[in-house]
N, C-alpha and C positions, 0 to 999 in steps of 0.2 A: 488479755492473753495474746499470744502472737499467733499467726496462722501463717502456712501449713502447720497441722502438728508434728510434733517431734517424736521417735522411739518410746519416749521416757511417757509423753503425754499418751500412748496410744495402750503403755501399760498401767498407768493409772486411771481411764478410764475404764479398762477391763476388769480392773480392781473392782470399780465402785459397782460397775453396771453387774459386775456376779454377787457382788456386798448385797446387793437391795434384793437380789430375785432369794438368796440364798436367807436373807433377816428376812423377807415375808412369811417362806415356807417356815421359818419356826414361828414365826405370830399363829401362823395357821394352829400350828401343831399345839402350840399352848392353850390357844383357845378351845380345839375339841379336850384337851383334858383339862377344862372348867377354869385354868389359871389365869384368866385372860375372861373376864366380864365387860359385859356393852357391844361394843364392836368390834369388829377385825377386819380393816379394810387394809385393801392390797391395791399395788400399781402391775401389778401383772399384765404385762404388755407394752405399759406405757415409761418403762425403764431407760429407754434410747432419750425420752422428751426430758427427765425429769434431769437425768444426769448428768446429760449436753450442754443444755440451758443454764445451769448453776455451772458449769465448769467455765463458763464465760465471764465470770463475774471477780469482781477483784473483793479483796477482804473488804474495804469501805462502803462498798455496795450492798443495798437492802433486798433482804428477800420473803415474799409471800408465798408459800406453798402452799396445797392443796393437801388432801388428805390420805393422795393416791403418789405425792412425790419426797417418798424418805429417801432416795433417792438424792434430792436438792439440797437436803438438810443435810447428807454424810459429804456431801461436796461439799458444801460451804462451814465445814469442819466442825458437825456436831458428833460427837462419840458414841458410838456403838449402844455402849452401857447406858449411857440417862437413857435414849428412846428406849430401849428395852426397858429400865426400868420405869417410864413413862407410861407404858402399854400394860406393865402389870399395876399401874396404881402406886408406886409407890412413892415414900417421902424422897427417894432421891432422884427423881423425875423434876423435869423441869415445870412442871405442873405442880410438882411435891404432891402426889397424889390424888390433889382434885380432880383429874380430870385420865381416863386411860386411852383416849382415843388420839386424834389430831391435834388436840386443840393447845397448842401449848409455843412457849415462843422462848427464845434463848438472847435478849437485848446485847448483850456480849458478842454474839456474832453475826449481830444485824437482821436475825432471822423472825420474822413477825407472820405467826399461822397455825392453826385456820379456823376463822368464825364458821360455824354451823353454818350459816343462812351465806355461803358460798361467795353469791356475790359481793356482799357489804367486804369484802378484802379489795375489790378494786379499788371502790373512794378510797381505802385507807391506802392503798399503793399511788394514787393519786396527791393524796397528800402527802404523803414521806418524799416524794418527786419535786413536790413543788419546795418544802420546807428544804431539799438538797440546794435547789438552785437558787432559794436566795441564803443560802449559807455558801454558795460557792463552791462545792462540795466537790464535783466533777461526776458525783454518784451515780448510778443507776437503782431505778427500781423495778424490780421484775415481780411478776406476778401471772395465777396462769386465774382460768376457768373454764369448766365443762361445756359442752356442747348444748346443754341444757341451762344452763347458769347464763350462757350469752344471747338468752333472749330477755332478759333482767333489763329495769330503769337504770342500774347501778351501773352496767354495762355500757350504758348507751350514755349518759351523764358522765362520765369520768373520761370517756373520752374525746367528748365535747371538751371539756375541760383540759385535759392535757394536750388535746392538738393545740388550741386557741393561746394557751399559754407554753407551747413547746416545752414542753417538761419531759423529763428523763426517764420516761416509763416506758415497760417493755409488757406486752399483754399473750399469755399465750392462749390459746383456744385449744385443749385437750380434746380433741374432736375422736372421742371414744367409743363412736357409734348410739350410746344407750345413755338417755337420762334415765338412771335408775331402769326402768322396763321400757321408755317408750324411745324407739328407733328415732332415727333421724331425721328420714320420710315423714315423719309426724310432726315434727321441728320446724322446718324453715324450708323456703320453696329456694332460694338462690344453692346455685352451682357450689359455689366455694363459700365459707363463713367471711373467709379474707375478704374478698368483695368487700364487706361492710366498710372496708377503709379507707375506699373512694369517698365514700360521705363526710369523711371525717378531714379527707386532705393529709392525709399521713399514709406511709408506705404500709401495704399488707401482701403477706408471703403465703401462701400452703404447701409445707412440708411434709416429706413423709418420717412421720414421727416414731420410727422402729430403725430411724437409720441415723444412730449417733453422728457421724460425721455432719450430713445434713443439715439436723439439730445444730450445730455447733458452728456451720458457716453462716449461718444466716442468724443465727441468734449473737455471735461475734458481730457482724454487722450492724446490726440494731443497736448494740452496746456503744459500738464506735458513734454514729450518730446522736446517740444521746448525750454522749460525751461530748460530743460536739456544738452540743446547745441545736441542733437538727429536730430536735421534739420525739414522740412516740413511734411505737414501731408495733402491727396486732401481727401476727404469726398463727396461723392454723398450724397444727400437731393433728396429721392422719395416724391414726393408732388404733388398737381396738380392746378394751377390758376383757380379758379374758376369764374373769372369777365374775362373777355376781357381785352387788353391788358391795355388799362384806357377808363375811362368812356364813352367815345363816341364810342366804341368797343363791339356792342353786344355777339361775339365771336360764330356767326350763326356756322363758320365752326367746331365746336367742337361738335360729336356727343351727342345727347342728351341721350344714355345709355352709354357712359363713362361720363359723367358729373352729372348722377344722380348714377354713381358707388362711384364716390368719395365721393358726399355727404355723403353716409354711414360714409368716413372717415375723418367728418371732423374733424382736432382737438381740435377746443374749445368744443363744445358739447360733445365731449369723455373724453377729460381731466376732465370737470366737473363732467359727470358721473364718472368718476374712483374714484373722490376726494368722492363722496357723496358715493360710494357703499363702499367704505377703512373707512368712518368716520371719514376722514380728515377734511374737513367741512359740517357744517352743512346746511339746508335749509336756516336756518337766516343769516349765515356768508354769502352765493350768494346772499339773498338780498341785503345785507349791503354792500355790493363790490359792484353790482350793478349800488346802490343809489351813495357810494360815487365816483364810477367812472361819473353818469351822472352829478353829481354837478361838480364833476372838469371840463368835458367835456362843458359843459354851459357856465363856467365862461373863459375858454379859448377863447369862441366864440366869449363870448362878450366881452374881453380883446383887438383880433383881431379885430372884428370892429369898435373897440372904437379907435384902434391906429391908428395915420395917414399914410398915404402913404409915401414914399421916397419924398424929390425935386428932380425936375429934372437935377438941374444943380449937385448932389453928382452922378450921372449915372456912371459917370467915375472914384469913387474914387475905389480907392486899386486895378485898374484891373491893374496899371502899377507902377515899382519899383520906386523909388524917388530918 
């Protein structure tokens, strides 16, 4: 992508980053009315990281998402309608109903995410990095992990492995205050996560990950470099989860003056402001996104439960080679 951004880029990031806060709130909604079984996990908060970082990325380029960046996935041009119909189960899910949570992947648009056991995505973003550059590819591979996930072997072995052999991989650290309930004080004693990438001989950043622009200069950079044959690049993302870990997760243990400090930061509502105090868009242009995000959002719903469920006897197809 080219930087500065343009007009044009500044309103189709406003697109997405209202796309993802606006498709959670109906995950939410479907889930309390029972339509929606398993999980219902949300990036609430962390919208600025997930949407930034994928806008960086060219079509050719792989990407690993996390469970918390639908976000990445509507950037890197997957459709409204499969993830919704993904979340309710159904056959027209890219999962085709095995699966209603994360876990699901679209090979068509390079998009590979997300194993349960969080960190086993690095190796694999490690390897798709390395098989890039000896196909010559010019690729990148981007991938994130939680603040809790990057005290993992996977972590620390993949990027042994990508500095040594300069491969084109991009690491983000969603640094979202909570593994699951336990704070970050409880985590790790160094100042920054970044830090870690002195050890590694590769460049490491800590952004503040509620400020799309941010997100997007320095995750643009990292891209160039890899491109470059430059090697890996680890990026802290400061954010904070504001939901529980999924929906049936009040998130009691999260005090309620760090949880209403963040609010101040959230970043859809600050992106908006910034666009409308710059004269980027106007009052009618947020209407207009708005409306045409809920019509799309609608028709996805009922796209989903209009399509059928899986049979049961395909339960078993493609989980085994032929």
């Amino acid at each position: 992508m080219k930087f500065p951004l343009t007009f044009e880029d500044y309103k189709s990031l406003y697109y997405y980053i209202k796309l993802v806060r606006e498709f959670e709130e109906s995950i939410l909604r479907l889930y309390r009315q029972s339509k929606i079984v398993g999980g219902a996990f949300t990036g609430y908060g962390n919208e600025a990281t997930s949407v930034g970082s994928a806008f960086c990325l060219n079509k050719n380029d792989y990407l690993f998402p996390m469970h918390r960046d639908i976000g990445a996935h509507f950037v890197k041009g997957q459709s409204v309608k499969k993830i919704m119909a993904q979340h309710l189960a159904r056959a027209t899910g890219p999962a085709k109903g095995r699966d209603g949570t994360g876990h699901y992947a679209d090979a068509d648009l390079r998009i590979f995410g997300n194993i349960s056991h969080l960190g086993a995505m690095i190796p694999m973003a490690t390897g798709m990095a390395l098989a890039s550059k000896l196909k010559k590819e010019k690729s990148v591979a981007l991938t994130y992990i939680g603040d809790g996930g990057s005290s993992i072997g996977d972590f620390h072995e993949s990027l042994v492995m990508a500095s040594v052999m300069k491969l084109p991989l991009i690491l983000i650290i969603e640094n979202n205050q909570y593994a699951y309930s336990t704070p970050i004080s409880k985590q790790f004693n160094v100042e920054k996560l970044s830090d870690r990438a002195i050890g590694y001989g590769i460049p490491g950043f800590t952004i503040d990950g509620t400020d799309v622009e941010e997100v997007i200069k320095i995750t643009n950079e990292a891209c160039e470099r890899a491109r470059n044959g430059d090697g890996p690049t680890l990026i802290e993302s400061i954010t904070m989860r504001m939901h529980g870990h999924s929906a049936h997760d009040g998130a009691e243990y999260v005090p309620k003056e760090l949880m209403n400090e963040w609010k101040e930061k959230d970043p859809v509502i600050n992106f908006e402001k910034k666009l409308i105090d710059k004269k980027i868009i106007s009052n009618e242009f947020k209407i207009e996104t708005e409306s045409k995000i809920k019509k799309e959002i609608d028709e996805a719903i009922e796209f989903a439960l209009n399509s059928p469920f899986p049979n049961g006897e395909d339960a078993l197809v493609g989980l085994f080679s032929e």
